[in-house]
C-alpha positions as a Markdown table, in Angstrom:
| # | Residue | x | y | z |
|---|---|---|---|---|
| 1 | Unk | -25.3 | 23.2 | -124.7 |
| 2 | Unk | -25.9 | 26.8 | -123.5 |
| 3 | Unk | -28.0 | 24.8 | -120.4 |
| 4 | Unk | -25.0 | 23.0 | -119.8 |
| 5 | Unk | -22.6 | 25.7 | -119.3 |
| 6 | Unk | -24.8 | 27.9 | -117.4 |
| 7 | Unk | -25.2 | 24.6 | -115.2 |
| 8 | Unk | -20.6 | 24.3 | -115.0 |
| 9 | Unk | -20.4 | 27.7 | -114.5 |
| 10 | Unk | -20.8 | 27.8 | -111.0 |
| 11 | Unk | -18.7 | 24.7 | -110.3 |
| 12 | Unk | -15.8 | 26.4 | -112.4 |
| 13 | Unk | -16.0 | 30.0 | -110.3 |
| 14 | Unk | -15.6 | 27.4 | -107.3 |
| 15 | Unk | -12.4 | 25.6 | -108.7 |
| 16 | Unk | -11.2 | 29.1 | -109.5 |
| 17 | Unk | -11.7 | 30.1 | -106.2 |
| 18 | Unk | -10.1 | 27.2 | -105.0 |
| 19 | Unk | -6.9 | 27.4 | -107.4 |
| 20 | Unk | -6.4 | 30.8 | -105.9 |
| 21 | Unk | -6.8 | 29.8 | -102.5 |
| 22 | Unk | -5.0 | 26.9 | -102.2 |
| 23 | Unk | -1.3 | 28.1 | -102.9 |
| 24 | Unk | -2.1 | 31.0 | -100.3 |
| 25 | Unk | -3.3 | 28.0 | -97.6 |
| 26 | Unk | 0.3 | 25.9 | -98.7 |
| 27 | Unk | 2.1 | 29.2 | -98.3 |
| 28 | Unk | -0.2 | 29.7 | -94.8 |
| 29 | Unk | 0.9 | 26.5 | -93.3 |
| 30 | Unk | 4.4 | 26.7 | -94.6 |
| 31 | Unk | 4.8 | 30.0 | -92.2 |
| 32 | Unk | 3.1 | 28.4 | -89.6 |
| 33 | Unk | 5.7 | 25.4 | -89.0 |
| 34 | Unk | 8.3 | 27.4 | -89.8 |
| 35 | Unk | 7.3 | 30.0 | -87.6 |
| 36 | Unk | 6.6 | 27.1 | -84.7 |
| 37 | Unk | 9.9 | 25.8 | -85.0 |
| 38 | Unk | 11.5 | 29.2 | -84.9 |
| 39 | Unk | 9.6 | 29.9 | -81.8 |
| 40 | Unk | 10.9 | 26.5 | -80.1 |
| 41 | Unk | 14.4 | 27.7 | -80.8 |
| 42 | Unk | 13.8 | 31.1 | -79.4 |
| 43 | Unk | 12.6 | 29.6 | -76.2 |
| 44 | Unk | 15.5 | 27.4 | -75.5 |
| 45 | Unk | 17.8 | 30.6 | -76.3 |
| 46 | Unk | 15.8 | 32.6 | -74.5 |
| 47 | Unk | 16.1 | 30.2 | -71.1 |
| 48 | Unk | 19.4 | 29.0 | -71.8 |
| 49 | Unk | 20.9 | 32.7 | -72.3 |
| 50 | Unk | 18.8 | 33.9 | -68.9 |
| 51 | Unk | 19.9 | 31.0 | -66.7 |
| 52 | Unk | 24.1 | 31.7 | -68.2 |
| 53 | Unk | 23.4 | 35.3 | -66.8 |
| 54 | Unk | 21.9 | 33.2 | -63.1 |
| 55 | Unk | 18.8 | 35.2 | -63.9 |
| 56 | Unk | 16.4 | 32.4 | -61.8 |
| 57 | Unk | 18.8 | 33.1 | -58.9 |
| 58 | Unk | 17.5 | 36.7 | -58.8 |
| 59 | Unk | 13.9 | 35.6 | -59.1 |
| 60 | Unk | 14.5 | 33.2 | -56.1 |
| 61 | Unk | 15.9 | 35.7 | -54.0 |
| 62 | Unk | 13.2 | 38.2 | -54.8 |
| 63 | Unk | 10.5 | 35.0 | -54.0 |
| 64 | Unk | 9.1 | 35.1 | -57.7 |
| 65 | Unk | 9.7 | 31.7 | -57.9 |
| 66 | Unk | 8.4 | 30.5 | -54.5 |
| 67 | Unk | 5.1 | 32.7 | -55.5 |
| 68 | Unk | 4.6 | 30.7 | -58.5 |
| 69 | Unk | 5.4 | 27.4 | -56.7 |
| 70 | Unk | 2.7 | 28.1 | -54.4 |
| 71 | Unk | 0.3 | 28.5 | -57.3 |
| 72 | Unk | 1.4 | 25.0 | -58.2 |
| 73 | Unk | 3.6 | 25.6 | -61.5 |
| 74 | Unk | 6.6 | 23.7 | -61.5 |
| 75 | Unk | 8.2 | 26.3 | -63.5 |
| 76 | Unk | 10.2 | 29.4 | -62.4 |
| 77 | Unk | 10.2 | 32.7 | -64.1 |
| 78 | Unk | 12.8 | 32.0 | -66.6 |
| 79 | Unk | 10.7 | 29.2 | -68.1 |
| 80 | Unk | 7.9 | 32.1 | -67.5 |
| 81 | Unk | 10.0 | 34.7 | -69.5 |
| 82 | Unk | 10.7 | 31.6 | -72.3 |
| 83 | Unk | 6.6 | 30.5 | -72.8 |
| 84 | Unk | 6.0 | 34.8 | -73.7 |
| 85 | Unk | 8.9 | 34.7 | -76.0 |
| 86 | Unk | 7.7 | 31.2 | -77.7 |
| 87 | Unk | 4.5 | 32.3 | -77.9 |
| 88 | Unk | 5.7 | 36.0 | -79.3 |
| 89 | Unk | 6.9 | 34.4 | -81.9 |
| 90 | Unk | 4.4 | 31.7 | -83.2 |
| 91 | Unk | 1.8 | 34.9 | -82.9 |
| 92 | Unk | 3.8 | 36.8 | -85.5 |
| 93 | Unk | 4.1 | 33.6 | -87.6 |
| 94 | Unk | 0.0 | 33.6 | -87.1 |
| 95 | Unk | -0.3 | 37.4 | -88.1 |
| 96 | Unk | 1.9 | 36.8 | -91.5 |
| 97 | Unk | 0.0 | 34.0 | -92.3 |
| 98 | Unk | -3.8 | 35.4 | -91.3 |
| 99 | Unk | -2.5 | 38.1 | -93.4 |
| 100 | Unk | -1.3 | 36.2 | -96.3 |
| 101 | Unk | -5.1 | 34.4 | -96.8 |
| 102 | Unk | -6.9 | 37.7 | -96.5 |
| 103 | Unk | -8.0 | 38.0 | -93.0 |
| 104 | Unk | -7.8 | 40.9 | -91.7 |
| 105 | Unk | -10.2 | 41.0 | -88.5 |
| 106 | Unk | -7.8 | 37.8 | -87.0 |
| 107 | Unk | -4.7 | 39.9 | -88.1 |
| 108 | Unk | -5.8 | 43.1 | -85.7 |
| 109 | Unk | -6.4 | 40.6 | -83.3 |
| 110 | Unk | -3.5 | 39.2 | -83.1 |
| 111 | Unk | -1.5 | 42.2 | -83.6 |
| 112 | Unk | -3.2 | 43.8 | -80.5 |
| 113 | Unk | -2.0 | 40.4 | -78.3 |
| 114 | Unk | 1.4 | 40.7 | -79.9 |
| 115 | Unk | 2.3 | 44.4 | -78.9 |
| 116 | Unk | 0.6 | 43.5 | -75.2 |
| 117 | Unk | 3.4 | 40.6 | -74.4 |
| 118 | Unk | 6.3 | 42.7 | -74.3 |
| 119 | Unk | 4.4 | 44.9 | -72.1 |
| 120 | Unk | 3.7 | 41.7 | -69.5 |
| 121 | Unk | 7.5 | 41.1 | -69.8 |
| 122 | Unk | 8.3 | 44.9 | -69.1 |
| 123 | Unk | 6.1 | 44.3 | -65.8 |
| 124 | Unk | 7.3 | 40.7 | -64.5 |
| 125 | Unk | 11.0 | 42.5 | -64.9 |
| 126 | Unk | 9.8 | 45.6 | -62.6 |
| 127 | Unk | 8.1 | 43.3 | -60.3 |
| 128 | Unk | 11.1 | 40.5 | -59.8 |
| 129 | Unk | 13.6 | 43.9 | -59.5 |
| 130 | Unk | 11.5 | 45.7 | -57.0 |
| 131 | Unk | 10.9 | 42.4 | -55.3 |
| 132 | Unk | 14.4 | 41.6 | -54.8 |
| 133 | Unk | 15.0 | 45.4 | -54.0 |
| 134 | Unk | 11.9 | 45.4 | -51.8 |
| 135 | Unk | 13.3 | 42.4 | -49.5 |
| 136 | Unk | 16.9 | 43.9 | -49.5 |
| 137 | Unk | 15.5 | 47.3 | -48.0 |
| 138 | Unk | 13.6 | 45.2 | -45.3 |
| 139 | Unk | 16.5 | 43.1 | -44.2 |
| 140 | Unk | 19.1 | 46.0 | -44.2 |
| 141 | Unk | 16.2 | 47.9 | -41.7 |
| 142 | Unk | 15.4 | 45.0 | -39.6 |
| 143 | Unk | 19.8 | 44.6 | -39.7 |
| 144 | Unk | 19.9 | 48.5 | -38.6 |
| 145 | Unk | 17.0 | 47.7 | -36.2 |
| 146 | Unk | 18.5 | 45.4 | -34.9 |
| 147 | Unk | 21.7 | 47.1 | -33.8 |
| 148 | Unk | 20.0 | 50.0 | -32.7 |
| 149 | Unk | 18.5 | 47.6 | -30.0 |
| 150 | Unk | 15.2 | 48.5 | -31.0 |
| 151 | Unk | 12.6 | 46.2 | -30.6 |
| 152 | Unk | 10.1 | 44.3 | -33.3 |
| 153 | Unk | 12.7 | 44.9 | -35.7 |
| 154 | Unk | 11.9 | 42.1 | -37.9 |
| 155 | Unk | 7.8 | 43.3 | -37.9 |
| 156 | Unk | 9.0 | 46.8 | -39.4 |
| 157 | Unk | 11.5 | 45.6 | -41.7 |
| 158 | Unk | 8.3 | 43.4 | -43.4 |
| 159 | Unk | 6.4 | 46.8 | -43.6 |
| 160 | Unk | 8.8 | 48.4 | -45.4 |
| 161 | Unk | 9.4 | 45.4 | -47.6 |
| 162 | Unk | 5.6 | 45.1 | -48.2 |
| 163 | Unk | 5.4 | 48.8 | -48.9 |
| 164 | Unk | 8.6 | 48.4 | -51.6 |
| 165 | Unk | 6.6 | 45.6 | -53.2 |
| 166 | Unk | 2.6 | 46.8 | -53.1 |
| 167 | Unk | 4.4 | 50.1 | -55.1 |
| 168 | Unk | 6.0 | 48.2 | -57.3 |
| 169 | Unk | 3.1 | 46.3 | -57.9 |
| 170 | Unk | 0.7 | 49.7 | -58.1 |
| 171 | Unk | 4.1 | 50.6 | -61.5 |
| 172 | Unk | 3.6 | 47.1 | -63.2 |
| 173 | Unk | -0.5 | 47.1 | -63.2 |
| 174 | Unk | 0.3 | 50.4 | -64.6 |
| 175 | Unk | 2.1 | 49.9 | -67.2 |
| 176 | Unk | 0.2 | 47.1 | -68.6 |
| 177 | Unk | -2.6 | 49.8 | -68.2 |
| 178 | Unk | -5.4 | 47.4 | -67.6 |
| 179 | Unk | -8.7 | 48.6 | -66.6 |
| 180 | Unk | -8.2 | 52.1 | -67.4 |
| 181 | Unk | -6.5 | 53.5 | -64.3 |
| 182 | Unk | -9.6 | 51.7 | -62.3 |
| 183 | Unk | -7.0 | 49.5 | -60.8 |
| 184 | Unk | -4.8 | 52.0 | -59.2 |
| 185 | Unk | -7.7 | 54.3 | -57.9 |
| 186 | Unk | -9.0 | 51.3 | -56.4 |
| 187 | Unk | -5.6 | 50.2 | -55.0 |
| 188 | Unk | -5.2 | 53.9 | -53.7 |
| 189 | Unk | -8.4 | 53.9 | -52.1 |
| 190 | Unk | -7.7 | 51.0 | -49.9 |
| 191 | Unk | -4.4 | 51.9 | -49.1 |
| 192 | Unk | -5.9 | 55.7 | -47.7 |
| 193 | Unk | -8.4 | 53.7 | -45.9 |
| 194 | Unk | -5.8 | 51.0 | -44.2 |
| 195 | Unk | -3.7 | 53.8 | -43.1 |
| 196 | Unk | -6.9 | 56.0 | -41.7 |
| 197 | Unk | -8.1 | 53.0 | -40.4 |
| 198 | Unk | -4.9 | 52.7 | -38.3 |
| 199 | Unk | -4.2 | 56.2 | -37.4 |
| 200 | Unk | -8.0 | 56.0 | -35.7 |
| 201 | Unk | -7.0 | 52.6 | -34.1 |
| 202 | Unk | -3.9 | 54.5 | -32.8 |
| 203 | Unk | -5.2 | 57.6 | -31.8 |
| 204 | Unk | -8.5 | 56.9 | -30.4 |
| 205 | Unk | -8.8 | 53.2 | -28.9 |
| 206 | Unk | -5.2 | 52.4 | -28.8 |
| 207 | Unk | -3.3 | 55.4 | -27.2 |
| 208 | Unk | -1.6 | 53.5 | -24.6 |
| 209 | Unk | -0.7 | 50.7 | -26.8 |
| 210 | Unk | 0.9 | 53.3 | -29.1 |
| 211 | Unk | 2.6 | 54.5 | -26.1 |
| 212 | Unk | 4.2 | 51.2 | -25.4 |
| 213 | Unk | 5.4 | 50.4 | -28.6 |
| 214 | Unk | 6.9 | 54.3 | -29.1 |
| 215 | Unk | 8.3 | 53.1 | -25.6 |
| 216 | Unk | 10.2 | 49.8 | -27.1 |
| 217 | Unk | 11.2 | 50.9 | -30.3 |
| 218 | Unk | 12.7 | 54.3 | -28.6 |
| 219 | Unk | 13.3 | 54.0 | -25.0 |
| 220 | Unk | 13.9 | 57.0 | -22.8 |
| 221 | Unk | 17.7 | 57.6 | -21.4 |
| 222 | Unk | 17.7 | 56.8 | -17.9 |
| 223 | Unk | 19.1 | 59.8 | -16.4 |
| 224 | Unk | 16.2 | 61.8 | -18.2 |
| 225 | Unk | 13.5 | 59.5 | -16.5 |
| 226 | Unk | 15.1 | 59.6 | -12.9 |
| 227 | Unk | 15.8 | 63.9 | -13.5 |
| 228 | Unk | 12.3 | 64.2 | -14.8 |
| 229 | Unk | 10.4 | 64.2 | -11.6 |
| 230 | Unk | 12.8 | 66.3 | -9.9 |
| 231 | Unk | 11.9 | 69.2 | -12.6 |
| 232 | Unk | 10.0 | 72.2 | -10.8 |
| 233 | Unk | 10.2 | 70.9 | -7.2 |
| 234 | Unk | 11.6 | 72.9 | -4.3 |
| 235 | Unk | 12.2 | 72.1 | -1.4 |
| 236 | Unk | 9.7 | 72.8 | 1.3 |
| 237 | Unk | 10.5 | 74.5 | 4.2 |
């Protein structure tokens, strides 16, 4: 008899186990479909309330949407902003649940990925604003350009726009502070290189072209160019 219960003893620390476990796993799964059907219903709100407010018509002006078009999505950046919300949600159903059945290494995890999305919907909201800001600044200087009868108008009014949107760019990698700041330096150290690149093109092989353009964007007055050759002379007797 004392064979046989040493033999059962085992098998009932199991069941044990077991009893103890499987109310936490109900409990578990519980969270998880009420925390995926919660996160459906956020996503709809979330896309519903942004498209009321005609946020996709900013983020087709500031070519967010034609950007991910390209990339071959067929979904803008509201339905962008709606997938990070869903997905913010069924990972906090995921934590309460991991946490609920003991484990805690999946729980850090998944905290650590929780507290990054806001941060990636901080920096898709700087990078549609500065865009869209980015694109207005470049028309209203190829506009002024334009007025001022100054040629290749539209060519600087992209550089400023590009410049607008590669700092805007340099703000949101920031903030999501990937790679330790190795991201920016490297961003900066290409940017100094572009523009000593181009101030050697300029000043040593391309002086005269320089000249030319400085000569269309700003042309001289007329009546200095004809009185400038008449500077210094006498006349000769």
């Amino acid at each position: 008899m004392q064979d046989l219960n040493v033999l059962l003893e085992p098998v009932r620390s199991v069941l044990q186990q077991i009893g103890v476990f499987l109310p936490r796993l109900l409990v578990a799964l519980g969270v998880l479909i009420a925390g995926w059907l919660l996160a459906k219903g956020a996503r709809f709100a979330v896309v519903k309330g942004l498209r009321a407010f005609n946020f996709h018509v900013l983020t087709e002006r500031a070519g967010i949407d034609g950007f991910l078009q390209q990339g071959g999505t067929e979904r803008d950046t509201t339905d962008l902003f709606g997938v990070i919300v869903y997905w913010l949600v069924l990972l906090a159903a995921l934590i309460i649940a991991s946490n609920g059945l003991g484990l805690t290494q999946v729980t850090e995890l998944l905290t650590r990925v929780v507290f990054f999305l806001p941060k990636v919907m901080v920096a898709l909201l700087v990078l549609i604003i500065g865009s869209y800001f980015g694109r207005f600044v470049g028309q209203a200087v190829s506009t002024y350009m334009r007025n001022a009868e100054i040629a290749d108008a539209d060519l600087l009014g992209h550089v400023v726009q590009y410049a607008i949107v590669a700092f805007v760019i340099l703000l949101a990698v920031d903030h999501l502070d990937v790679g330790g700041g190795l991201i920016q330096h490297t961003f900066l150290i290409l940017l100094s290189g572009i523009v000593l690149a181009l101030a050697l093109s300029f000043g040593l092989g391309g002086r005269d072209r320089a000249a030319q353009l400085l000569e269309r964007w700003f042309p001289r007055d007329p009546g200095e160019s004809a009185a400038g050759p008449r500077r210094g002379g006498g006349s000769s007797r």
